[in-house]
N, CA, C and O atoms as CSV, one atom per row, in Angstrom:
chain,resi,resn,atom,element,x,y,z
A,1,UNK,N,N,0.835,-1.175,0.000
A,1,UNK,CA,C,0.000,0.000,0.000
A,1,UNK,C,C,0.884,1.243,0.000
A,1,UNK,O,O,1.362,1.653,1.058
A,2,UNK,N,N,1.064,1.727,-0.924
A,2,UNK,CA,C,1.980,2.801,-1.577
A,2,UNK,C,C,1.183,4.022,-1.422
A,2,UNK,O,O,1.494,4.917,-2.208
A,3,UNK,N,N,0.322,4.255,-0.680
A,3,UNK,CA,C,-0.631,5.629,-0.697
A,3,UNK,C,C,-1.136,6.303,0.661
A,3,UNK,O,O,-1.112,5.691,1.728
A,4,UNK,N,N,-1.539,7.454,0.548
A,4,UNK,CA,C,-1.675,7.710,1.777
A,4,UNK,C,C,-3.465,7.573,2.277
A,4,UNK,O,O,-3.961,7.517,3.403
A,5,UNK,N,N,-4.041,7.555,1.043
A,5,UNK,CA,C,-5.232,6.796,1.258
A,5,UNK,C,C,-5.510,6.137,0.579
A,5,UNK,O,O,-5.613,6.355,-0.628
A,6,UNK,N,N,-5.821,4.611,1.429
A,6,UNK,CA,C,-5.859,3.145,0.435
A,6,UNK,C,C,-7.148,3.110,0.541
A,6,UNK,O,O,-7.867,3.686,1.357
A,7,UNK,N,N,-7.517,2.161,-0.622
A,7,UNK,CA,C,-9.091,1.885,-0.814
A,7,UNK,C,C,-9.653,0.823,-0.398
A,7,UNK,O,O,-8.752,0.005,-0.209
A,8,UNK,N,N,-10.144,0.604,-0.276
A,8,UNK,CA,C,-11.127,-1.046,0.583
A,8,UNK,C,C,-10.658,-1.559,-0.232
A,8,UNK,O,O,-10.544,-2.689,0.243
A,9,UNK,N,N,-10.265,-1.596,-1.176
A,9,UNK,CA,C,-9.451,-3.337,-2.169
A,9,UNK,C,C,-7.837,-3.288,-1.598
A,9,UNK,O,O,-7.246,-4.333,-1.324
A,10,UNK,N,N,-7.101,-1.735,-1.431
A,10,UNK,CA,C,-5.916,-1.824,-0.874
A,10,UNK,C,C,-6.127,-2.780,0.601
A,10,UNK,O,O,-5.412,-3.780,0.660
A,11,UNK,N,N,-7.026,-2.533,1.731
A,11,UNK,CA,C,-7.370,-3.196,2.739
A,11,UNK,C,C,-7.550,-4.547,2.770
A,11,UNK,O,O,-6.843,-5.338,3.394
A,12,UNK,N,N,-8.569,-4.831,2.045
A,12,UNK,CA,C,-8.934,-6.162,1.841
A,12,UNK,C,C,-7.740,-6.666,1.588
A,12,UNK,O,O,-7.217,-7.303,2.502
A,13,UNK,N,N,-7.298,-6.577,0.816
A,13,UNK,CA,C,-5.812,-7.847,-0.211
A,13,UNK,C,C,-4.972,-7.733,0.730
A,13,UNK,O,O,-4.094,-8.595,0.765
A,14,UNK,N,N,-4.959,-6.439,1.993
A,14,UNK,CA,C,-3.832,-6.863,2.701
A,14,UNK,C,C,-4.022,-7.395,3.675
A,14,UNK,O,O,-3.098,-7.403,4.488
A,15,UNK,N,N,-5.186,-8.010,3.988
A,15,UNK,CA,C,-6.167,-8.900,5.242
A,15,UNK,C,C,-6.177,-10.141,4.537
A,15,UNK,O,O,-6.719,-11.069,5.136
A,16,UNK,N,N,-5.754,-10.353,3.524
A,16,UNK,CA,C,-5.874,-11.771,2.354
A,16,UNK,C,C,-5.577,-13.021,3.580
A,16,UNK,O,O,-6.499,-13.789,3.855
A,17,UNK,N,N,-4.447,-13.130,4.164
A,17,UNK,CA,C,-3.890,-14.449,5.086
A,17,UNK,C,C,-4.187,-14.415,5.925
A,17,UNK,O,O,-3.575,-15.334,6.470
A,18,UNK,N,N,-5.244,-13.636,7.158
A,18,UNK,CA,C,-5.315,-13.682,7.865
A,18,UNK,C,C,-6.775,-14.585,7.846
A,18,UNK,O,O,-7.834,-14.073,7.483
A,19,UNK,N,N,-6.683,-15.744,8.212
A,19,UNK,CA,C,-7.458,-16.602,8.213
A,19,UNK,C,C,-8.451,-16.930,9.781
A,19,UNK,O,O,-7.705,-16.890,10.759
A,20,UNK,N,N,-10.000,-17.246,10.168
A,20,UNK,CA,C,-10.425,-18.065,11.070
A,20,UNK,C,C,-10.533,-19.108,11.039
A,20,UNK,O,O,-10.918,-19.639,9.997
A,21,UNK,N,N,-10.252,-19.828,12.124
A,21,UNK,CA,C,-10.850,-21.651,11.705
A,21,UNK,C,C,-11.729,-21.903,12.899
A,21,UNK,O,O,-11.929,-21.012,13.724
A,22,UNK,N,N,-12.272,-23.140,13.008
A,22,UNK,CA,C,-12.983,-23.884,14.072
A,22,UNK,C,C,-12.633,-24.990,14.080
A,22,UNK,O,O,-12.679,-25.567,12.994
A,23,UNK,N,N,-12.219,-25.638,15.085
A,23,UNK,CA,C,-12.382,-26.889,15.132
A,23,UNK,C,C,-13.667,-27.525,15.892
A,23,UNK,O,O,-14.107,-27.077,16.951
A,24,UNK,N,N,-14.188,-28.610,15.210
A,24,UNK,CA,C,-15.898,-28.981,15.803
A,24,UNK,C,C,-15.291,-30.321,15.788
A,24,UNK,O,O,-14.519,-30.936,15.053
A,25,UNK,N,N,-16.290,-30.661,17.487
A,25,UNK,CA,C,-16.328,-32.139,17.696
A,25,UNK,C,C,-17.922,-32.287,17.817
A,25,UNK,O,O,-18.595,-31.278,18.032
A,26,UNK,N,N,-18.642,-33.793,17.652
A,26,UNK,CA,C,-19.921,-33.696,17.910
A,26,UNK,C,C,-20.903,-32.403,17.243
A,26,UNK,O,O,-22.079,-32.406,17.608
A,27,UNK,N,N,-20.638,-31.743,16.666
A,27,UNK,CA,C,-21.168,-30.672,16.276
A,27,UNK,C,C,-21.195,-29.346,17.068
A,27,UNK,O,O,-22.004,-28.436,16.883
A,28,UNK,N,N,-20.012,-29.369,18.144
A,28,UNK,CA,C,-19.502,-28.170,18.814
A,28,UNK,C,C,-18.305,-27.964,18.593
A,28,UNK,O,O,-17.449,-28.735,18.163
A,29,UNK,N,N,-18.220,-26.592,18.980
A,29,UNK,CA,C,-16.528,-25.940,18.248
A,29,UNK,C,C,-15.689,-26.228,19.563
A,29,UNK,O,O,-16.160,-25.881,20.646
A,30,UNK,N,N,-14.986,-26.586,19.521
A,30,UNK,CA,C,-14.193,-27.059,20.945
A,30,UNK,C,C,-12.962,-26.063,20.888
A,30,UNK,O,O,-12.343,-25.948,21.946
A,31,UNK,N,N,-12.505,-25.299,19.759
A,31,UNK,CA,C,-11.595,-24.790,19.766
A,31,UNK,C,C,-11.294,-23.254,18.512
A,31,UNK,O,O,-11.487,-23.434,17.309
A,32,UNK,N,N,-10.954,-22.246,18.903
A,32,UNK,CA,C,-11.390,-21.245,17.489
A,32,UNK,C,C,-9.852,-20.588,17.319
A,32,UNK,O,O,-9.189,-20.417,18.342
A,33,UNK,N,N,-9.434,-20.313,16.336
A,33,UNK,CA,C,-8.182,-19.789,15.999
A,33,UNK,C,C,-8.423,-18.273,15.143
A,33,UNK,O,O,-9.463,-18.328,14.487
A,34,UNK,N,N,-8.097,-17.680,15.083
A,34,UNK,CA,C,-7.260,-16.212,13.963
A,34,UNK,C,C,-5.902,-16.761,13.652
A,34,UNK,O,O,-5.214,-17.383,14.461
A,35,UNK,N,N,-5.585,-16.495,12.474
A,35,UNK,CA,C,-4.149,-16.653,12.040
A,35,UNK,C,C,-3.947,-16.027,11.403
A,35,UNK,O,O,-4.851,-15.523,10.737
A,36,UNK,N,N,-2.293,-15.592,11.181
A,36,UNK,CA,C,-1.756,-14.261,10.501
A,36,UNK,C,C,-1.991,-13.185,10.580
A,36,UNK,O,O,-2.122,-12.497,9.568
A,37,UNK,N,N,-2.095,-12.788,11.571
A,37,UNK,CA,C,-2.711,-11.241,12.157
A,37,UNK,C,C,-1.531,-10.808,12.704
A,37,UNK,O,O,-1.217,-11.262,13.804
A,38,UNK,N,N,-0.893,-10.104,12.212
A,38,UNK,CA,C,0.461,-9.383,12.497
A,38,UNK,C,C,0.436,-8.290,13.193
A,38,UNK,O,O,-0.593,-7.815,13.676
A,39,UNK,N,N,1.398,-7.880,13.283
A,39,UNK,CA,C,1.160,-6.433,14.643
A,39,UNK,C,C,1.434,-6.032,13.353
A,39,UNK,O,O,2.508,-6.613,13.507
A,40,UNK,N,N,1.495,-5.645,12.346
A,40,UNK,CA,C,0.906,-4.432,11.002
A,40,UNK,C,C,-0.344,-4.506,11.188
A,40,UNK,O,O,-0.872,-3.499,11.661
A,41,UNK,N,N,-1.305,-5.820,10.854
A,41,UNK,CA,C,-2.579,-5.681,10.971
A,41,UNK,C,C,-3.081,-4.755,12.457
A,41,UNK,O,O,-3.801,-3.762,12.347
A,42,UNK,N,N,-2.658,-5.175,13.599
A,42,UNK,CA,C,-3.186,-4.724,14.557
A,42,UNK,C,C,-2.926,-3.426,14.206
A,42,UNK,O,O,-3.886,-2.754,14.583
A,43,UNK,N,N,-1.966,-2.626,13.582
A,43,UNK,CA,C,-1.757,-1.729,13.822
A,43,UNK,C,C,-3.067,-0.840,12.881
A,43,UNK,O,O,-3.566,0.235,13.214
A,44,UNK,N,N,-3.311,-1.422,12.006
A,44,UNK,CA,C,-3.984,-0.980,10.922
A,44,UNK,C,C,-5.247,-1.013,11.307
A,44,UNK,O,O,-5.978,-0.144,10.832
A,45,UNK,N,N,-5.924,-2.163,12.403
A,45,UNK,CA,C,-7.172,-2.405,12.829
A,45,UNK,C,C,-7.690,-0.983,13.702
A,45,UNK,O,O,-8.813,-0.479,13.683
A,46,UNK,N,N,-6.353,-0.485,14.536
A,46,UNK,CA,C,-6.471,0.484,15.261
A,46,UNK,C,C,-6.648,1.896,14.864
A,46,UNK,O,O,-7.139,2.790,15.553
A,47,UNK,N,N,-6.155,1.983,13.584
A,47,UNK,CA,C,-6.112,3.150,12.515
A,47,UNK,C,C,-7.702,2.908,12.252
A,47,UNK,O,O,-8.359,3.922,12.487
A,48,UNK,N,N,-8.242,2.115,11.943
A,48,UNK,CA,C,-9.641,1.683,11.286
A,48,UNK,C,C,-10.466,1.714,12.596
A,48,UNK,O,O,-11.566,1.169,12.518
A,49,UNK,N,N,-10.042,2.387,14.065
A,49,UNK,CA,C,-11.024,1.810,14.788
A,49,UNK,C,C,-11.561,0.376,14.924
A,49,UNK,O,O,-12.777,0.229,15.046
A,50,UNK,N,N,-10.797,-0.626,14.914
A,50,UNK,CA,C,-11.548,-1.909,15.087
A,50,UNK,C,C,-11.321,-2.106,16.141
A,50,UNK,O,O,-10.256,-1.598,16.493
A,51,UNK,N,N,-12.085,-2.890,17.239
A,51,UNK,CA,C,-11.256,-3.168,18.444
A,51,UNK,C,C,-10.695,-4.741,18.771
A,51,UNK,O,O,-11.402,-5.655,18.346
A,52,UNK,N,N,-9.784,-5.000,19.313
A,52,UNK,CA,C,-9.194,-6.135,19.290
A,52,UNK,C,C,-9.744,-7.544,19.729
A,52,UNK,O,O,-9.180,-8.627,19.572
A,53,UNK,N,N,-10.817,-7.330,20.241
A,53,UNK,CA,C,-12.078,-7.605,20.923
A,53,UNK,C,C,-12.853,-8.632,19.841
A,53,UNK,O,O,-13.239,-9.760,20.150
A,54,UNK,N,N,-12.982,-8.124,18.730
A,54,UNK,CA,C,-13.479,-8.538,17.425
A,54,UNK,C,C,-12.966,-9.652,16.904
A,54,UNK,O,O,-13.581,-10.500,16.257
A,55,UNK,N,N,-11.276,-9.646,17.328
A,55,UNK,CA,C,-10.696,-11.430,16.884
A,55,UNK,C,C,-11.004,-12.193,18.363
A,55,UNK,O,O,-10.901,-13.418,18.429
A,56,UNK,N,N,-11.218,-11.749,19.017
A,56,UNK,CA,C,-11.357,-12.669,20.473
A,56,UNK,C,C,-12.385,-13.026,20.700
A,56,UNK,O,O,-12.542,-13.811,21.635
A,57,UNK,N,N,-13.720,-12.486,19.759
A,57,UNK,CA,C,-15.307,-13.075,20.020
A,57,UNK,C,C,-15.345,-13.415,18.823
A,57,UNK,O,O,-16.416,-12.949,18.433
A,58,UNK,N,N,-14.895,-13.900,18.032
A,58,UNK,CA,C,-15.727,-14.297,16.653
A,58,UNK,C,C,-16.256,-15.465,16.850
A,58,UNK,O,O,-15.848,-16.117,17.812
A,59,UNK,N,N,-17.302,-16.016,15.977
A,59,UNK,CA,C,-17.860,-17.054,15.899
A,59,UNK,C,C,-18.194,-17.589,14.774
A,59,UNK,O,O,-17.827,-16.924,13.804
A,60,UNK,N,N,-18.667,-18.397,14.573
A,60,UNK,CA,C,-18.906,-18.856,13.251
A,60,UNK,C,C,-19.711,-18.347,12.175
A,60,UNK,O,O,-19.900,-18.787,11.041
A,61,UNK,N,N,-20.301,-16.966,12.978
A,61,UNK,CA,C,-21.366,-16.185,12.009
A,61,UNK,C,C,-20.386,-14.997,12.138
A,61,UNK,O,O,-20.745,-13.954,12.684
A,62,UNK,N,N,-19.324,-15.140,11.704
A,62,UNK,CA,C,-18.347,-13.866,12.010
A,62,UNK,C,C,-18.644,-12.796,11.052
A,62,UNK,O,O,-18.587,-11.629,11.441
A,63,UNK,N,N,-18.962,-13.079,9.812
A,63,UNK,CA,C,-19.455,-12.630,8.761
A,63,UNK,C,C,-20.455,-11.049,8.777
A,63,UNK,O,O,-20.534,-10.003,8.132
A,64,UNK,N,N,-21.291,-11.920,10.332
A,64,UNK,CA,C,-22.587,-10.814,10.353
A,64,UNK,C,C,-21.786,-10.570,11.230
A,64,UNK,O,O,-21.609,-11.545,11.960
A,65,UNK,N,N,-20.982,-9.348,11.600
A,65,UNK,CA,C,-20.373,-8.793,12.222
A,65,UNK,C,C,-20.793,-7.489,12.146
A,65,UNK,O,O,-20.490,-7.040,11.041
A,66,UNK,N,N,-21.485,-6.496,12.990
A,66,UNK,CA,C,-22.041,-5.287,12.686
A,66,UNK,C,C,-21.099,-4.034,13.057
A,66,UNK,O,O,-21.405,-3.925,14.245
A,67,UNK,N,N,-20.283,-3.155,12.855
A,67,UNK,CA,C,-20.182,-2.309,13.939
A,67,UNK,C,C,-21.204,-1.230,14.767
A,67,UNK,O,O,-21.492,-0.278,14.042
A,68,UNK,N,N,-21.686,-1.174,15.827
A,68,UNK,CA,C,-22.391,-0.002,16.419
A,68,UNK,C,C,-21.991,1.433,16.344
A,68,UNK,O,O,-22.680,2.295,16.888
C-alpha cells in the first residue's frame, strides 16, 4: 500500500492471510483460531477503529459482524 489513502481493495488484499478456523467435535466448536494477524494488521485495525475484541469473540457467524 503505496498511498496515503488506500481503498477497501488496498485493505482487503492486505487482510488476504489472515485466516479463522474452528475446530468442531460432535457438532460443537471445541476450539477457534485467527491466524496471521500481524502487529501491522493490529496496527492498521487500530487506525480503522476496530477493536481487538473482534478477533477474540468471533464465531462462526463472524461474517454478520455489525459495527455499532
Amino acid at each position: 500500500m503505496n498511498t496515503e489513502k488506500p481503498t477497501w481493495n488496498n485493505i482487503r488484499y492486505f487482510f488476504r492471510n489472515v485466516h479463522y478456523s474452528e475446530i468442531l467435535h460432535e457438532g460443537r466448536c471445541i476450539q477457534s483460531m485467527v491466524k496471521g494477524l500481524s502487529d501491522l494488521h493490529k496496527q492498521i485495525n487500530r487506525l480503522l477503529e476496530v477493536p481487538n475484541s473482534v478477533y477474540k469473540n468471533l464465531l462462526s457467524s463472524w461474517w454478520q459482524f455489525k459495527c455499532t
